[in-house]
N, C-alpha and C positions, 0 to 999 in steps of 0.2 A: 671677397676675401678667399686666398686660396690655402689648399691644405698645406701641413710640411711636406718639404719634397721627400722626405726619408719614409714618410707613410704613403701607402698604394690607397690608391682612387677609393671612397666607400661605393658600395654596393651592397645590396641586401642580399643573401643567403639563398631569397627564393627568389630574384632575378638570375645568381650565378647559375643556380639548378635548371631553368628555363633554358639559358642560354646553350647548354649543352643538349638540350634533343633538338632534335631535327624539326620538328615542323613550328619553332616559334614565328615565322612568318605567318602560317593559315589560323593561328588564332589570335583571339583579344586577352591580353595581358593587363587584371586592372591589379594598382598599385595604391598605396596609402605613402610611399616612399618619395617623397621629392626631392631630397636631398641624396641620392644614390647618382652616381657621375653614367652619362651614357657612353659604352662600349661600344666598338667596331662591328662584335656580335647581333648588336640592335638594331642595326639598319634596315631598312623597309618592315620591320616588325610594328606592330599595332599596340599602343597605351594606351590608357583608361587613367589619366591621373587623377586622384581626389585635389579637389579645390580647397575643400572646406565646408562645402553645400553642395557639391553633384561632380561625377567624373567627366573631366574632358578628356575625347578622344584626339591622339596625336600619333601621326608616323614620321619614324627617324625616320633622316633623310642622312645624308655625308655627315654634311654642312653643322652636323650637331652635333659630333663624336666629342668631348671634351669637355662637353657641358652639362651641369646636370638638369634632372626631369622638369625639376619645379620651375625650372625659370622659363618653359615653355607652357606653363598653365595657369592664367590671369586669375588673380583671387578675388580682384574688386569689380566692379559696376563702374561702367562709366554713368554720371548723375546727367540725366535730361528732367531738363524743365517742361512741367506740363502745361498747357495751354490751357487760359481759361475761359468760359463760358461767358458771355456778356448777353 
C-alpha cells in the first residue's frame, strides 16, 4: 500500500540528521524504523535493521531507493523438519 502522494516519503528524524554529515558511509546505522522509505542519500551506507529478535545487517544499493527498510529484513524462519533418530 502506498502513501498519499500529497504527503512526502516518512523518515525518521534521526535517519534525516544522519544523512546530512558526511561520513554516513564508514559507519553502522542500527535502526528500530522499518517503515521509513530509503533516500538516494543511503546508498552504499550500512543498516542494522531490527527484525524483532536481532538486527539484520543490509547495504543500499540503487536498486532500493523507493522502498522502505522493512521490506528488506526477513521477520520469520523458514520451518525445516528435523530428522529422526531410528
Amino acid at each position: 500500500m502506498s502513501r498519499v502522494k500529497w504527503k512526502n516519503p516518512y523518515i525518521q528524524n534521526l535517519l534525516i540528521k544522519i544523512i546530512n554529515t558526511d561520513n554516513i558511509i564508514k559507519s553502522k546505522i542500527k535502526t528500530f524504523s522499518r517503515n521509513s522509505v530509503i533516500v538516494p542519500g543511503f546508498v552504499d551506507a550500512i543498516f542494522e535493521i531490527h527484525n524483532g529478535k536481532t538486527f539484520f545487517k543490509l547495504k543500499i544499493t540503487e536498486n532500493m531507493v523507493g522502498h522502505k527498510l522493512g521490506e528488506f529484513s526477513p521477520t520469520r524462519k523458514k520451518f525445516i523438519y528435523k530428522k529422526k533418530k531410528n
